[in-house]
PDB file of N, CA, C and O in Angstrom:
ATOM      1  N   UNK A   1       0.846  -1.175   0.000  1.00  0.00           N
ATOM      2  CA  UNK A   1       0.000   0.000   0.000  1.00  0.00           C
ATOM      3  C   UNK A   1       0.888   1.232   0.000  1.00  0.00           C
ATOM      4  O   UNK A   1       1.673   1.452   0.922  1.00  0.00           O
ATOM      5  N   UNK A   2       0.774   1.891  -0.867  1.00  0.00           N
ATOM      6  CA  UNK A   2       1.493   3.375  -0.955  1.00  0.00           C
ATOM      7  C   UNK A   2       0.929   4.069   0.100  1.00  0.00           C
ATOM      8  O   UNK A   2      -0.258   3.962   0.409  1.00  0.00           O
ATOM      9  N   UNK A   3       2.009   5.022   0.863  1.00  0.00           N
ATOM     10  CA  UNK A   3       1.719   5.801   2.041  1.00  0.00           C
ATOM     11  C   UNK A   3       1.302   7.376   1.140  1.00  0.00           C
ATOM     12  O   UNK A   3       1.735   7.856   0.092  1.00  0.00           O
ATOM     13  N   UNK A   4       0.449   7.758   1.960  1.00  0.00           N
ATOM     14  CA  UNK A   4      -0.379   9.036   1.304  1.00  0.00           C
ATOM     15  C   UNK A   4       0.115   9.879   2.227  1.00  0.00           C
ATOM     16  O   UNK A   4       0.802   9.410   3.135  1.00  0.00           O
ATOM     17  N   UNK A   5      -0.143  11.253   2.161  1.00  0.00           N
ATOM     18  CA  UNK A   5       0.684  12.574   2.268  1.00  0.00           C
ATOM     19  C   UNK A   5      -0.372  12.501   3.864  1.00  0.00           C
ATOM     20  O   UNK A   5      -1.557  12.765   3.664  1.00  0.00           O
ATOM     21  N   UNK A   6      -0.072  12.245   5.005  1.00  0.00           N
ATOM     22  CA  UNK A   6      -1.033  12.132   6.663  1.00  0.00           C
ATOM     23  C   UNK A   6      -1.354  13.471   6.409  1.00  0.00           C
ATOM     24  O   UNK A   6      -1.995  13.790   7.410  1.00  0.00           O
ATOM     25  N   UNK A   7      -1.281  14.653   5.515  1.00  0.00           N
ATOM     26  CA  UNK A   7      -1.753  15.940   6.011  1.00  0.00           C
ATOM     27  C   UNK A   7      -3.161  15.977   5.479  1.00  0.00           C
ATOM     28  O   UNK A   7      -4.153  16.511   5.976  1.00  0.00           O
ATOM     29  N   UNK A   8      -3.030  15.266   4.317  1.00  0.00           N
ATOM     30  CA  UNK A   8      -4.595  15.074   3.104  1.00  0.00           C
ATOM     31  C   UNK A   8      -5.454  14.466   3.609  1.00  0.00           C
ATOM     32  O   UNK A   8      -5.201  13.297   3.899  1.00  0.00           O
ATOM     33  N   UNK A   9      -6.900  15.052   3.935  1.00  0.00           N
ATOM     34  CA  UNK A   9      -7.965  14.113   4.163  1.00  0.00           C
ATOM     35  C   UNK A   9      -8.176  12.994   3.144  1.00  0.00           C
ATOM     36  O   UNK A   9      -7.777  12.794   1.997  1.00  0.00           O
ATOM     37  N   UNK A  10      -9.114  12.214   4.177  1.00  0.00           N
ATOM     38  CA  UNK A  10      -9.643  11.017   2.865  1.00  0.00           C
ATOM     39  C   UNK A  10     -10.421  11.870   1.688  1.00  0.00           C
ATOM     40  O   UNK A  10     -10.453  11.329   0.583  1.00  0.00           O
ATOM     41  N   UNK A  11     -11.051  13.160   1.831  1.00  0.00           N
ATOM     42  CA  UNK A  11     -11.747  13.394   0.321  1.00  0.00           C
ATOM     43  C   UNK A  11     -10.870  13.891  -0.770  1.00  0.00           C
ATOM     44  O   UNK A  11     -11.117  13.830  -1.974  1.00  0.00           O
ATOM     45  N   UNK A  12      -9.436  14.569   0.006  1.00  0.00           N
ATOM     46  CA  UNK A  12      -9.003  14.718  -1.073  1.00  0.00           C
ATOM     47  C   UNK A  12      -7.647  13.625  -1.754  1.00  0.00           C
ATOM     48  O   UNK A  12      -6.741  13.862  -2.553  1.00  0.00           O
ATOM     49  N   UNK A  13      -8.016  12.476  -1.055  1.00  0.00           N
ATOM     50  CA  UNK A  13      -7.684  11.328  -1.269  1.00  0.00           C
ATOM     51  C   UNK A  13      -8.663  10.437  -2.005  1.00  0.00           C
ATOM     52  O   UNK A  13      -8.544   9.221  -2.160  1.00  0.00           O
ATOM     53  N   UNK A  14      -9.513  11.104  -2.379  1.00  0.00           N
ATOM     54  CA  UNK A  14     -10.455  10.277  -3.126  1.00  0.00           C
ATOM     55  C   UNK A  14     -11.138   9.181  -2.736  1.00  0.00           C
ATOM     56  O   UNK A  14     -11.518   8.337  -3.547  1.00  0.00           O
ATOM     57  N   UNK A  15     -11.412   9.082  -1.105  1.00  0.00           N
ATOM     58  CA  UNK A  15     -11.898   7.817  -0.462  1.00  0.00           C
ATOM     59  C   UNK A  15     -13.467   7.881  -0.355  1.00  0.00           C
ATOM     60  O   UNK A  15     -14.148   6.863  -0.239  1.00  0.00           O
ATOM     61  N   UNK A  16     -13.877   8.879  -0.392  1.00  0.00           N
ATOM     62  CA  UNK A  16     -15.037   9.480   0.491  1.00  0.00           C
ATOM     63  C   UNK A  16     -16.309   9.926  -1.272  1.00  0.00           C
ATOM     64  O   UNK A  16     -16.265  10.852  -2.082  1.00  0.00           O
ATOM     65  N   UNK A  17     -16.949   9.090  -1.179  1.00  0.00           N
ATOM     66  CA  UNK A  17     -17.361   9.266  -2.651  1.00  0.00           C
ATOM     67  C   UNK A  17     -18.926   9.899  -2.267  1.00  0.00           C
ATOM     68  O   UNK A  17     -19.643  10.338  -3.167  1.00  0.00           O
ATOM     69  N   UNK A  18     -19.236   9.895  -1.250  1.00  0.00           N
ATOM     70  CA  UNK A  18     -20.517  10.942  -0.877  1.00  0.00           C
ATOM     71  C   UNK A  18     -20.502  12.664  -0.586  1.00  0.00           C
ATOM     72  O   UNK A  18     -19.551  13.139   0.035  1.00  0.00           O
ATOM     73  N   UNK A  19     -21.508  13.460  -1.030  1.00  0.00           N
ATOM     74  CA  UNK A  19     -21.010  14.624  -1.227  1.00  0.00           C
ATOM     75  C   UNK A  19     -21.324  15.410   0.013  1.00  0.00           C
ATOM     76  O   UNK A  19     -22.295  14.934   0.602  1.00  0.00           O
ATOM     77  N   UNK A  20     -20.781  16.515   0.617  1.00  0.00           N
ATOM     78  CA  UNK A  20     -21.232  17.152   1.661  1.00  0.00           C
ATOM     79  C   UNK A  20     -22.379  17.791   1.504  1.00  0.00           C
ATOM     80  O   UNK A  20     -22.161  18.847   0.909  1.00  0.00           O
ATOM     81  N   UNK A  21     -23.475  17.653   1.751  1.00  0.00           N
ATOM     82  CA  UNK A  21     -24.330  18.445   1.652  1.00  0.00           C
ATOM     83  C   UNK A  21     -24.643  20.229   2.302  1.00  0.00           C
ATOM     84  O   UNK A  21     -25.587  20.849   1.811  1.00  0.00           O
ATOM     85  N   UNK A  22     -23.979  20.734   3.130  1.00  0.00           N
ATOM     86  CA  UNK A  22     -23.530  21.662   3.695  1.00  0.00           C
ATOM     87  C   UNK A  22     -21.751  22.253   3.399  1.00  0.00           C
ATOM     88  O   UNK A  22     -21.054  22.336   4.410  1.00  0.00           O
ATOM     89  N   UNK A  23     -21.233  22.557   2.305  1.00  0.00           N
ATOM     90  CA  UNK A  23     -20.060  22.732   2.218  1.00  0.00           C
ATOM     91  C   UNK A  23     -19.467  23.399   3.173  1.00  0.00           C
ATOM     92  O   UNK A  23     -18.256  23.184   3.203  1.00  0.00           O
ATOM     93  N   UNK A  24     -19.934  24.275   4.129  1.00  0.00           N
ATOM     94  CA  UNK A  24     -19.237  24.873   5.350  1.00  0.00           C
ATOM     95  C   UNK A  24     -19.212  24.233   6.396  1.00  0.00           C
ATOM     96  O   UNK A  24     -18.394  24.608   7.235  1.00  0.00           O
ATOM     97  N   UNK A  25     -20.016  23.147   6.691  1.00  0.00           N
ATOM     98  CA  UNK A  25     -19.449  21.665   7.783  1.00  0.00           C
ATOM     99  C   UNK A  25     -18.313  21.062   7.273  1.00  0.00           C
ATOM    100  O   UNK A  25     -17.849  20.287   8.109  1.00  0.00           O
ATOM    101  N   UNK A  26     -17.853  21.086   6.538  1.00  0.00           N
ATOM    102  CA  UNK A  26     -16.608  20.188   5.789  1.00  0.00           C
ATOM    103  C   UNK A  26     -15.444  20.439   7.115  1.00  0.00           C
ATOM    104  O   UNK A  26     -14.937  19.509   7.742  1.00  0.00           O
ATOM    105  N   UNK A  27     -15.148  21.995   7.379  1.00  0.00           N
ATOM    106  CA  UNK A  27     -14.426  21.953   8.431  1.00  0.00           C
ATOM    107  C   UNK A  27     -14.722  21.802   9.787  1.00  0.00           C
ATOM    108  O   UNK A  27     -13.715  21.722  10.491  1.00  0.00           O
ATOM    109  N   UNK A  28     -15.839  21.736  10.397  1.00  0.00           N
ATOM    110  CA  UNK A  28     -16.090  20.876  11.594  1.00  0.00           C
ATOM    111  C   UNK A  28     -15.943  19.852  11.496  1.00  0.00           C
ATOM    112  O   UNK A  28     -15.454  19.205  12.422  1.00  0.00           O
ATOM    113  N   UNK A  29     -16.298  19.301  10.356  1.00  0.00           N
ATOM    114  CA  UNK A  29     -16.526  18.169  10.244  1.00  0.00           C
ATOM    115  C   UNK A  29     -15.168  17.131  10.703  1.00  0.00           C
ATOM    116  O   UNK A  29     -15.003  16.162  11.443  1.00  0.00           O
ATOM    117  N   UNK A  30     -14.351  17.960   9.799  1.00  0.00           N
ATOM    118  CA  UNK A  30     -12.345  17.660   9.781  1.00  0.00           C
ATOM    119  C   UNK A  30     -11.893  18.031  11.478  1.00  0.00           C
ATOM    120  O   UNK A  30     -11.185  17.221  12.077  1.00  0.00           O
ATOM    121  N   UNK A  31     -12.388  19.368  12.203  1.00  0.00           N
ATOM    122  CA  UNK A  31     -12.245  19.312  13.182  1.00  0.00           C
ATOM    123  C   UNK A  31     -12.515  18.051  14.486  1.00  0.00           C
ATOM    124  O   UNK A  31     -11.782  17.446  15.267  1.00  0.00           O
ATOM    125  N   UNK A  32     -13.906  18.080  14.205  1.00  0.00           N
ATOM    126  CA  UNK A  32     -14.718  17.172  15.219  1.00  0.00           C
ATOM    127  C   UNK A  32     -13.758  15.870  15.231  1.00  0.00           C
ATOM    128  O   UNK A  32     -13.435  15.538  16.372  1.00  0.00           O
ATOM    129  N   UNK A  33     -13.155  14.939  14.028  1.00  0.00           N
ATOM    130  CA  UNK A  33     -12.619  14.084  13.883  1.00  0.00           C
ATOM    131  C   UNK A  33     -11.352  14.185  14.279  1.00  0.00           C
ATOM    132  O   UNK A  33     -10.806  13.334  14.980  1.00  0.00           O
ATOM    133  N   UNK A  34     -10.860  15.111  13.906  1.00  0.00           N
ATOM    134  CA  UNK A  34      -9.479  15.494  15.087  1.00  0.00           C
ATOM    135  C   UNK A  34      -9.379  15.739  16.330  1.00  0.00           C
ATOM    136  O   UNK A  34      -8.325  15.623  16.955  1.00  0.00           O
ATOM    137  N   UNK A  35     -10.569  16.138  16.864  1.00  0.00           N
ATOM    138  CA  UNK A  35     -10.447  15.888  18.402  1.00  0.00           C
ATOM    139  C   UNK A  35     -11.111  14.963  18.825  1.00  0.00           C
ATOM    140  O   UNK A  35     -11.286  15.141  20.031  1.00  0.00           O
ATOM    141  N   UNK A  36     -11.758  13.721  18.350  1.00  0.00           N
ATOM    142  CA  UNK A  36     -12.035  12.925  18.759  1.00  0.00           C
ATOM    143  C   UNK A  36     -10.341  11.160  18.524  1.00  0.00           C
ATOM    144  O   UNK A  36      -9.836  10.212  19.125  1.00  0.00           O
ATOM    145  N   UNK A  37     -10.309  11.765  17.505  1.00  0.00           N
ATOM    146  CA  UNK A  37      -8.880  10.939  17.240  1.00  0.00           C
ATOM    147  C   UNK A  37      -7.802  11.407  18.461  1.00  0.00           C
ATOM    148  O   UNK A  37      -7.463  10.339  18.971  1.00  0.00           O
ATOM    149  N   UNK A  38      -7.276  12.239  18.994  1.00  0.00           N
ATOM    150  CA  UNK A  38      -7.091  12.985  20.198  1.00  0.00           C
ATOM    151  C   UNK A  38      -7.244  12.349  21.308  1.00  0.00           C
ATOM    152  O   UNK A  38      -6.373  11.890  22.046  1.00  0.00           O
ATOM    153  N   UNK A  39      -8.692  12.322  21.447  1.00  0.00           N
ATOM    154  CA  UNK A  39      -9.561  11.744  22.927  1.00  0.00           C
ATOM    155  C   UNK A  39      -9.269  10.152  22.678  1.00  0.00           C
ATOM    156  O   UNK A  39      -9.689   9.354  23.515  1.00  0.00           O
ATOM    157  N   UNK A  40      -8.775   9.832  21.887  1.00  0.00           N
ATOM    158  CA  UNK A  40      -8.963   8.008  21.827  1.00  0.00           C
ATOM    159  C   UNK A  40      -7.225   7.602  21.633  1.00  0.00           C
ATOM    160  O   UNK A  40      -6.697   6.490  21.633  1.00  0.00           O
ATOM    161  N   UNK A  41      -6.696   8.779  21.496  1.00  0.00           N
ATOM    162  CA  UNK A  41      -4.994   8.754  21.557  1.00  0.00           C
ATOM    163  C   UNK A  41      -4.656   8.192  20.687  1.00  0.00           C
ATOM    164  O   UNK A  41      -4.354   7.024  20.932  1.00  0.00           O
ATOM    165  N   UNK A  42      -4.495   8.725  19.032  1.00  0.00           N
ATOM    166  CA  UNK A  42      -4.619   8.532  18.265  1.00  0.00           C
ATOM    167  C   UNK A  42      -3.814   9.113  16.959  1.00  0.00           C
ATOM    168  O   UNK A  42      -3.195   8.655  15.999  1.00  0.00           O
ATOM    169  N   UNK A  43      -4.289  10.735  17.633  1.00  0.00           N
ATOM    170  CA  UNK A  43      -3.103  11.713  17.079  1.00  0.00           C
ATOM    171  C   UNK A  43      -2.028  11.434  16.263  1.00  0.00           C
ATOM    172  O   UNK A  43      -1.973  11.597  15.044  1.00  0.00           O
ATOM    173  N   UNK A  44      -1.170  11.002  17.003  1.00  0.00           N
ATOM    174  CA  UNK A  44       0.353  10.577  16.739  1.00  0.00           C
ATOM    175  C   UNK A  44       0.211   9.452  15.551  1.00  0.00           C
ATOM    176  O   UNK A  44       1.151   9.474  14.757  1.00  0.00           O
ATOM    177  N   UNK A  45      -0.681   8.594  15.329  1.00  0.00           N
ATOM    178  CA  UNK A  45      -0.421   7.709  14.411  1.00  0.00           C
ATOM    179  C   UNK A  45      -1.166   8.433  13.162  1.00  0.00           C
ATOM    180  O   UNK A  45      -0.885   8.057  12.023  1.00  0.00           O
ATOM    181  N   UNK A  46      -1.838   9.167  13.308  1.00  0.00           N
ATOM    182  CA  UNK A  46      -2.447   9.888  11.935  1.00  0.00           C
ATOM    183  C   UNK A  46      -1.659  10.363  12.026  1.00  0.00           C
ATOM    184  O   UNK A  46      -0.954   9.540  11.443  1.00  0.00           O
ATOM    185  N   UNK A  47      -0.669  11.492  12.423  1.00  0.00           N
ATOM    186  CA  UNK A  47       0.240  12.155  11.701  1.00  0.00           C
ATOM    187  C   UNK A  47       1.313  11.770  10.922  1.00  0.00           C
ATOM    188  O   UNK A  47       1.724  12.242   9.862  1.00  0.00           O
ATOM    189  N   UNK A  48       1.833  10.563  11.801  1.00  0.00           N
ATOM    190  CA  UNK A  48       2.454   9.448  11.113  1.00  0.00           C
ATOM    191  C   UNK A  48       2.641   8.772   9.565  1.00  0.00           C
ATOM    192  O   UNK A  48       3.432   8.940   8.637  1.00  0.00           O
ATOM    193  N   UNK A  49       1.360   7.839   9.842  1.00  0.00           N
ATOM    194  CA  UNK A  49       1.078   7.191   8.784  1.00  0.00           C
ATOM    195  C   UNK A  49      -0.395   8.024   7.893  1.00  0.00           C
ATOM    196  O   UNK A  49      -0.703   7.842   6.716  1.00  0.00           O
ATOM    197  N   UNK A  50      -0.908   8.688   8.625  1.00  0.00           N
ATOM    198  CA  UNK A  50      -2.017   9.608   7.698  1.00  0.00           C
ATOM    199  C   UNK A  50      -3.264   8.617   7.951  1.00  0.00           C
ATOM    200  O   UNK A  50      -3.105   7.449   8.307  1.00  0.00           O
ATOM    201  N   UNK A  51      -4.606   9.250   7.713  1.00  0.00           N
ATOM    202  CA  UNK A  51      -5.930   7.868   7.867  1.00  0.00           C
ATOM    203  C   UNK A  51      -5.952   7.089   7.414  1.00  0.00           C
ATOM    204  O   UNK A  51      -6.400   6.013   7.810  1.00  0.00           O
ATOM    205  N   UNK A  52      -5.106   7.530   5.640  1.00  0.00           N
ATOM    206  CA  UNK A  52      -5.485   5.951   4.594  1.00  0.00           C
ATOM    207  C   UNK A  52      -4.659   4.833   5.221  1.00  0.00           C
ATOM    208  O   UNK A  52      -5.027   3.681   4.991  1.00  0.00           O
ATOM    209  N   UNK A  53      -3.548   5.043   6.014  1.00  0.00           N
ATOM    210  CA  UNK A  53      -3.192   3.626   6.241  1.00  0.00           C
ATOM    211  C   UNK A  53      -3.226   3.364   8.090  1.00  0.00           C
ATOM    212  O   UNK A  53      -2.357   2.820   8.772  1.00  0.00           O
ATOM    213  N   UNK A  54      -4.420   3.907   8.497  1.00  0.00           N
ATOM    214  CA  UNK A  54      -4.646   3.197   9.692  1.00  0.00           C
ATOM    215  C   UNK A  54      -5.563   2.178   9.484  1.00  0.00           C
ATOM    216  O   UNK A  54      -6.184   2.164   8.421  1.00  0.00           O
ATOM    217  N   UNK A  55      -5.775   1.213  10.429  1.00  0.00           N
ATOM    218  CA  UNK A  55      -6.758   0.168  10.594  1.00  0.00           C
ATOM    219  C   UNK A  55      -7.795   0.522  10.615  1.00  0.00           C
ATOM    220  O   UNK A  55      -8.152   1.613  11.059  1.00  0.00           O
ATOM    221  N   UNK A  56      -8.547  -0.377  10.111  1.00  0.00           N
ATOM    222  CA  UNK A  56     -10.274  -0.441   9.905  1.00  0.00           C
ATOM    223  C   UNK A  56     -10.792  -0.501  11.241  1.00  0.00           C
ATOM    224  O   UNK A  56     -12.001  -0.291  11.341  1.00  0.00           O
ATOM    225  N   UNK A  57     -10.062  -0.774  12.429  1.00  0.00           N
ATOM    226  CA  UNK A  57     -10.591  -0.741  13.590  1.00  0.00           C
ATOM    227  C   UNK A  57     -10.939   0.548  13.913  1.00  0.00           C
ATOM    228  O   UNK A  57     -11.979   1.130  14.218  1.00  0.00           O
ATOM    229  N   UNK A  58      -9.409   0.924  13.715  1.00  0.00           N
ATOM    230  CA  UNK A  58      -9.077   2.714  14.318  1.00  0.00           C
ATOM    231  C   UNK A  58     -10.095   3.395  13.693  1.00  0.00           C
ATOM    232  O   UNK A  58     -10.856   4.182  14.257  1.00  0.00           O
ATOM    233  N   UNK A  59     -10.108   3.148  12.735  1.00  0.00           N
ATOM    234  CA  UNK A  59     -10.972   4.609  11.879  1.00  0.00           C
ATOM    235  C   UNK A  59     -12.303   4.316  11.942  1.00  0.00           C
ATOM    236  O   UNK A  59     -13.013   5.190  11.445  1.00  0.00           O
ATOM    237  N   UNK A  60     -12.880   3.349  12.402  1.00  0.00           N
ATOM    238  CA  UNK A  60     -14.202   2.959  12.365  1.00  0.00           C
ATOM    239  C   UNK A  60     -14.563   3.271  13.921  1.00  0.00           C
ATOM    240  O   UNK A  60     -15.746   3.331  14.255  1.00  0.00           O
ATOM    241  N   UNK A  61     -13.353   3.498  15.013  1.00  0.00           N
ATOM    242  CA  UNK A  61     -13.527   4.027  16.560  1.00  0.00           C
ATOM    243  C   UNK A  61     -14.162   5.147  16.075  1.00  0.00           C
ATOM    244  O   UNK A  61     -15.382   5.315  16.077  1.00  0.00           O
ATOM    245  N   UNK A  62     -13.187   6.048  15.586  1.00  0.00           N
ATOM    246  CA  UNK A  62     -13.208   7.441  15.035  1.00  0.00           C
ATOM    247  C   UNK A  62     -14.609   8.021  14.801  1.00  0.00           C
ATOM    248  O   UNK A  62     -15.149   8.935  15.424  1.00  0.00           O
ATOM    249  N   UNK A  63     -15.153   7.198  13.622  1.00  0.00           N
ATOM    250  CA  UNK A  63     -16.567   7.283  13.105  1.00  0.00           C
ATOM    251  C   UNK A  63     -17.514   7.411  14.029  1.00  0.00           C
ATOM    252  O   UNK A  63     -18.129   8.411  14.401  1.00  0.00           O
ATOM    253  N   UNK A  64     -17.582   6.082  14.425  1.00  0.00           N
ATOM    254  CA  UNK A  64     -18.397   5.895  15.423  1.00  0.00           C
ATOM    255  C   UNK A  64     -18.482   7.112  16.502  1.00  0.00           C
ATOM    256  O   UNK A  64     -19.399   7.932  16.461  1.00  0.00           O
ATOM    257  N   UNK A  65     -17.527   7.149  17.392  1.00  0.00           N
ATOM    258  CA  UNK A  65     -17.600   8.353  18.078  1.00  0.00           C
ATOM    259  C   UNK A  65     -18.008   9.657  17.689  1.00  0.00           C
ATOM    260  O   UNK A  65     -18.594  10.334  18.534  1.00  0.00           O
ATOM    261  N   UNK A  66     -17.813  10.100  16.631  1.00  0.00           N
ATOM    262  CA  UNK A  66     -18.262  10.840  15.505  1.00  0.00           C
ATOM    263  C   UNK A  66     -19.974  10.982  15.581  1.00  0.00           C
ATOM    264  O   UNK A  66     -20.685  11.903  15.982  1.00  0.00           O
ATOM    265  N   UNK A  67     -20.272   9.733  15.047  1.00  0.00           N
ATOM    266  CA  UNK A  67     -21.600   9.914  14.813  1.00  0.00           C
ATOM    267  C   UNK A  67     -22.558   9.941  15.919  1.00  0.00           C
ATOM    268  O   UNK A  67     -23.649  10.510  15.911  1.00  0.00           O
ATOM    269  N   UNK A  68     -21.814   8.982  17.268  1.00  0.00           N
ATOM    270  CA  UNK A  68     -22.398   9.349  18.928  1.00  0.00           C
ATOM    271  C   UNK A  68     -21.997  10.645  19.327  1.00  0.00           C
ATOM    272  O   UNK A  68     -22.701  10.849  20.316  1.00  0.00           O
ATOM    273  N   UNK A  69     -21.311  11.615  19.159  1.00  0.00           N
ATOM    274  CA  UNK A  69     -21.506  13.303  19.292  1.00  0.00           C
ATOM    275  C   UNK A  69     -22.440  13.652  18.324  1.00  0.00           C
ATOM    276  O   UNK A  69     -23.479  14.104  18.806  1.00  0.00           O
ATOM    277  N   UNK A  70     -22.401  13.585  17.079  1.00  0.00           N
ATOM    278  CA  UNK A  70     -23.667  14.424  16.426  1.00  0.00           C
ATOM    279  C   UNK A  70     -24.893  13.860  16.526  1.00  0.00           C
ATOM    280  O   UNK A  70     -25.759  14.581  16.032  1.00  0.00           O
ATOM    281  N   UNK A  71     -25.430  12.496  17.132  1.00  0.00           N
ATOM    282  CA  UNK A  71     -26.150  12.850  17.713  1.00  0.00           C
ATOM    283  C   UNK A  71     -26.792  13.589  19.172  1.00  0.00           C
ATOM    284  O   UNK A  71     -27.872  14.138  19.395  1.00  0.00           O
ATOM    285  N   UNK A  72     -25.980  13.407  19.751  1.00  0.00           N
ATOM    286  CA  UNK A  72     -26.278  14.234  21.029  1.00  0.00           C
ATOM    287  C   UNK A  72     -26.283  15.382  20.493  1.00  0.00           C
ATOM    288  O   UNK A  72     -27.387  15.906  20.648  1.00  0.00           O
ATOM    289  N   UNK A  73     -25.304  16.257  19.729  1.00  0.00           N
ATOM    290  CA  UNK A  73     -25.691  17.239  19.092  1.00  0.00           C
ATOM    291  C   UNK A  73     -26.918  17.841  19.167  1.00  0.00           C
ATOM    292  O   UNK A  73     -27.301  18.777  19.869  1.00  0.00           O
ATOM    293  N   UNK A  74     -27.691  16.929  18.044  1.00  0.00           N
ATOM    294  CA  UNK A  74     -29.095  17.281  17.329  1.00  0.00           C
ATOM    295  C   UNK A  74     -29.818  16.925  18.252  1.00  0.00           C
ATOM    296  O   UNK A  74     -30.919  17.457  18.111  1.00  0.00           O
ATOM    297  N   UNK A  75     -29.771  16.248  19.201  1.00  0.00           N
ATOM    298  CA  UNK A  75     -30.639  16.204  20.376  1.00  0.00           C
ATOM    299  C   UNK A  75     -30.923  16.492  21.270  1.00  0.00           C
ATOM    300  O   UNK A  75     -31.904  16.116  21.912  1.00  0.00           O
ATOM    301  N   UNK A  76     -29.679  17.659  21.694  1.00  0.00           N
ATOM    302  CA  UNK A  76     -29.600  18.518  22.503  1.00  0.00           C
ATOM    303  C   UNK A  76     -30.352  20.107  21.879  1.00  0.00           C
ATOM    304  O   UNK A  76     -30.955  20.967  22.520  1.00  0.00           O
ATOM    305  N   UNK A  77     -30.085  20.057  20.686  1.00  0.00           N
ATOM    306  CA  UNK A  77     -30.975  21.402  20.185  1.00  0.00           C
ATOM    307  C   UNK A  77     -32.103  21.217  19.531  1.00  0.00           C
ATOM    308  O   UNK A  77     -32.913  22.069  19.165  1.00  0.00           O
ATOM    309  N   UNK A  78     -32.140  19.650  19.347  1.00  0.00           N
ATOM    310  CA  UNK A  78     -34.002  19.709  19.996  1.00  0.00           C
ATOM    311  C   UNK A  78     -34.658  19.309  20.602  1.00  0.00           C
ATOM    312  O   UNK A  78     -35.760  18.831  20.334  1.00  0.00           O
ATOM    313  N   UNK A  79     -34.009  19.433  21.814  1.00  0.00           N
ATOM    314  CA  UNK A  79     -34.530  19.606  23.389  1.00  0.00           C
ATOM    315  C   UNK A  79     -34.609  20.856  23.785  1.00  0.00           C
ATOM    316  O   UNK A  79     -35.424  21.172  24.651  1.00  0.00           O
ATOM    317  N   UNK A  80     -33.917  21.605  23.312  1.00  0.00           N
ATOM    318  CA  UNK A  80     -33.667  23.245  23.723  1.00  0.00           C
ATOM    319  C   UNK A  80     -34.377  24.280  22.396  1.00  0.00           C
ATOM    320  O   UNK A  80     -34.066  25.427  22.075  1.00  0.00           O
ATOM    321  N   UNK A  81     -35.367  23.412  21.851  1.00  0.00           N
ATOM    322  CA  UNK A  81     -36.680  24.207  20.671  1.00  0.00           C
ATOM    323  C   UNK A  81     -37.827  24.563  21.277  1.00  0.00           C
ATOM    324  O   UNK A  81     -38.735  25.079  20.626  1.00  0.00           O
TER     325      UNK A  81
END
């Protein structure tokens, strides 16, 4: 597996074939995932080796955690409607 440039996200790695529907979440979006990679101590190996060549474990922690904040997110502001 060729090592990819750890600074390039997966979209502009061409991994990510769904489109953002909000183009100005793109950078929370990149954020949120960096501090959750962070919280799971993680950091250091994305900078490393970059996402494309971490494990399907790692990056699927990532996600996951990901998608358990945005929902609390959306469920916190609509609880507070």
């Amino acid at each position: 597996m060729a090592t990819m440039n750890p600074n390039t996200t997966e979209r502009q790695q061409g991994f990510s074939e769904q489109q953002i529907l909000v183009p100005q979440a793109e950078q929370a979006l990149e954020n949120l995932k960096n501090e959750i990679a962070s919280e799971l101590g993680l950091s250091q190996k994305i900078q490393s080796v970059g996402y494309a060549n971490m494990s399907p474990y790692e990056v699927g922690k990532i996600g996951g955690q990901m998608v358990k904040r945005m929902i609390e997110m959306v469920e916190n502001q609509m609880a507070n409607k």
